[in-house]
Backbone as CSV, one residue per row, in Angstrom:
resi,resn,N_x,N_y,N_z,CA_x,CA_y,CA_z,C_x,C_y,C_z
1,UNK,59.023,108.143,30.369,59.198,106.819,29.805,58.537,106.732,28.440
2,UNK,57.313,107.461,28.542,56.649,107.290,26.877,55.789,105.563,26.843
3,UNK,56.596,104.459,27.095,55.697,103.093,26.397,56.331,101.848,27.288
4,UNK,55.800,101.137,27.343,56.403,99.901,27.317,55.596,99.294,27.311
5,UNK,56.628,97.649,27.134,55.895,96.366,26.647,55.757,95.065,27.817
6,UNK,54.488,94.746,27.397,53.882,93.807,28.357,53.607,92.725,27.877
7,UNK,54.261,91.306,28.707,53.305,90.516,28.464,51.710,89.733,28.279
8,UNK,51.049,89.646,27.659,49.821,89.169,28.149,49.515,88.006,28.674
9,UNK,48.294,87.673,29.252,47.961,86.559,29.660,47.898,85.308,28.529
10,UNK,47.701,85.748,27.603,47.842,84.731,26.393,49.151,84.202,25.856
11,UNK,49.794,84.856,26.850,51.803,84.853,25.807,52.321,86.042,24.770
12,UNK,50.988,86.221,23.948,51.248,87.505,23.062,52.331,88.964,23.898
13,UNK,52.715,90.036,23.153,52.778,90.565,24.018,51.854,92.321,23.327
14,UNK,51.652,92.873,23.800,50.926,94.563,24.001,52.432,95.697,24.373
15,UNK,51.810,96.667,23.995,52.358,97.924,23.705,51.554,99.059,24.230
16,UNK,52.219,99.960,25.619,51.286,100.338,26.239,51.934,101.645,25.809
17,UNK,51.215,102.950,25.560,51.290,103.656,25.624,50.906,104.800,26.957
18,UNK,51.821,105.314,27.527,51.839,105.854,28.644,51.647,107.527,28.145
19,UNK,51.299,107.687,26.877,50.877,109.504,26.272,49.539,109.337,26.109
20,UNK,48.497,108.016,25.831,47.113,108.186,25.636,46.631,107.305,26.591
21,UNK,47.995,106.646,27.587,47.355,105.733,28.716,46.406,104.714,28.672
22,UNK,46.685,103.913,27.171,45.882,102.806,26.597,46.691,102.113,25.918
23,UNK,46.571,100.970,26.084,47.588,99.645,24.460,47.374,100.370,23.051
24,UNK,48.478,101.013,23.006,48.072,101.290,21.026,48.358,99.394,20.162
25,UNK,49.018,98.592,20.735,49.273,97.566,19.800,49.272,96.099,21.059
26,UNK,48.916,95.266,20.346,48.656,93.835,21.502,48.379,92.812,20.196
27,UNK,48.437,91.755,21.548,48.625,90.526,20.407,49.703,90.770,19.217
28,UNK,50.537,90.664,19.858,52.211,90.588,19.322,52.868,89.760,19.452
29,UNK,52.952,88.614,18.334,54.010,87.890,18.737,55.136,88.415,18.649
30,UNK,56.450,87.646,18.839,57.919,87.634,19.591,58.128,88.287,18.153
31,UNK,57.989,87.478,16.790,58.381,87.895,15.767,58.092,89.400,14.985
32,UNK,56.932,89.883,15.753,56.178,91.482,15.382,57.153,92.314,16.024
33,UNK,57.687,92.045,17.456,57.926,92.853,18.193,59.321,93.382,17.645
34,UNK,60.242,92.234,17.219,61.498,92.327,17.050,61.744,92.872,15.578
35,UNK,60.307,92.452,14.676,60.409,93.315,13.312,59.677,94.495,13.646
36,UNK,59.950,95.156,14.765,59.751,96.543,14.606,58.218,96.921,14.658
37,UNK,57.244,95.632,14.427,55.330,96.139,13.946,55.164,97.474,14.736
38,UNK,55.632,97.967,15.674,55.148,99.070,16.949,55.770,100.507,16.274
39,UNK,56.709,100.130,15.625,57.269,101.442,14.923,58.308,102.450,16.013
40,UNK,58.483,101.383,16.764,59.296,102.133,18.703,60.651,100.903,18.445
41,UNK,60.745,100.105,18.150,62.159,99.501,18.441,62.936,99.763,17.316
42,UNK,64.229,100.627,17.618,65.002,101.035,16.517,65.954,99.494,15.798
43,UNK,66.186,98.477,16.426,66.298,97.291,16.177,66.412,96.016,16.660
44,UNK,66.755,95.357,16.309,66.463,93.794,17.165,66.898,93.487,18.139
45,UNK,68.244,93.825,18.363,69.353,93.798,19.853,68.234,94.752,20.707
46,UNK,67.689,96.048,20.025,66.849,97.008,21.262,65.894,96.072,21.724
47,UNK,65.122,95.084,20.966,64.051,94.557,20.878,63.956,93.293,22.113
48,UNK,65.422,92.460,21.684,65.896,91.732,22.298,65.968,92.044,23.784
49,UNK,66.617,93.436,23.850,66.961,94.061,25.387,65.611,93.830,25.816
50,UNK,64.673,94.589,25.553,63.410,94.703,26.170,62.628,93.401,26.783
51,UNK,62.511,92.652,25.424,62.015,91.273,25.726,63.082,90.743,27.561
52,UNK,64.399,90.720,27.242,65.123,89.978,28.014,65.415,91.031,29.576
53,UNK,64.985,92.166,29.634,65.426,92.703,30.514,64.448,94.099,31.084
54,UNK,63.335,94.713,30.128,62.213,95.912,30.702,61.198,95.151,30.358
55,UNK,60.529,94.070,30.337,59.593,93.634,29.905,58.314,93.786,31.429
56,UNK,57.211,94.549,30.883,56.478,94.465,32.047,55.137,93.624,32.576
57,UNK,54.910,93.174,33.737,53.753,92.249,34.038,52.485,92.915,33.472
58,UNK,51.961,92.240,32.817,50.039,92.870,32.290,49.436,93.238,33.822
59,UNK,49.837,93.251,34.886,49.052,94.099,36.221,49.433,96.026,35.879
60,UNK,50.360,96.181,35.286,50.657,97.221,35.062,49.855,98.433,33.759
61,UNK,49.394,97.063,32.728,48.935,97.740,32.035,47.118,98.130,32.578
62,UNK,46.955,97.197,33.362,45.615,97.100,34.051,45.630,98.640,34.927
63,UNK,46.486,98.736,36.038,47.004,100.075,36.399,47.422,101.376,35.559
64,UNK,47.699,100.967,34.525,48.251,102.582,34.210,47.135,103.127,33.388
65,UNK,45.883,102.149,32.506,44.837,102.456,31.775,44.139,103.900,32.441
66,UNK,43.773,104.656,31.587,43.104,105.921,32.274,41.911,105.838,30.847
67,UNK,40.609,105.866,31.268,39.466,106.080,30.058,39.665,107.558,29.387
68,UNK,41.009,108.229,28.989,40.397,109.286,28.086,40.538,109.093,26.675
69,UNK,41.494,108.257,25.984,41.221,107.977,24.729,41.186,106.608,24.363
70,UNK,40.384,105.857,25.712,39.554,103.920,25.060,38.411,104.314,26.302
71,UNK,37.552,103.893,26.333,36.645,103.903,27.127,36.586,102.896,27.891
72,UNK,36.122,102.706,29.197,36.358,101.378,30.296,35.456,99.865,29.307
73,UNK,34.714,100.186,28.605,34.082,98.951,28.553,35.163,98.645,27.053
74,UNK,35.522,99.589,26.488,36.770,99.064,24.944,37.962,98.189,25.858
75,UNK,38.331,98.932,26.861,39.112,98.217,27.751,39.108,97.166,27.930
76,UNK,37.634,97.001,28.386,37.447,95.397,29.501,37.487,94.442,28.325
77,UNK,37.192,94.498,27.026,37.117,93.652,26.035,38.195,93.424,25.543
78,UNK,38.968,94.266,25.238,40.793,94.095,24.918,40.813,93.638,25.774
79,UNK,41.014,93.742,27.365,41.285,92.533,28.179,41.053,91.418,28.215
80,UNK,39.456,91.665,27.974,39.090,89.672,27.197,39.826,89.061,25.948
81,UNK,40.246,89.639,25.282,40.837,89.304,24.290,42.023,89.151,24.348
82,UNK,42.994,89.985,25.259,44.028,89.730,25.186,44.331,88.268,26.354
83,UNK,43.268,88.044,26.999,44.096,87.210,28.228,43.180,85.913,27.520
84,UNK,42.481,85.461,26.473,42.111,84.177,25.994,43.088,83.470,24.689
């Protein structure tokens, strides 16, 4: 699969990377995602798809986190941040 995108608890949405098993990008609004900010959606209809149809619950990104390139406590704070 390589990535996908999650909503957060804030509405924003995150960009999980499933090769370093950490969010490379969060706090995304609707408008980042669809202009491409992640450098992964080849264009807006892709963007669109995702939003409207692979979009994944933030329990997932909580699950797939592994500490080898963010450490548990960089974690727990992106989590604070992303869910206020």
């Amino acid at each position: 699969m390589g990535a996908f995108i999650a909503q957060q608890p804030n509405g924003l949405y995150c960009r999980f990377s499933e090769v370093v098993d950490c969010p490379t990008h969060y706090n995304m609004t609707r408008d980042d995602l669809l202009n491409n900010h992640t450098g992964t959606v080849p264009s807006k209809a892709v963007g669109e798809d995702i939003l409207n149809n692979y979009l994944k619950p933030f329990s997932e990104v909580i699950e797939r986190f592994a500490p080898n390139n963010m450490t548990q406590e960089e974690f727990d704070k992106l989590v604070k941040e992303m869910s206020s």
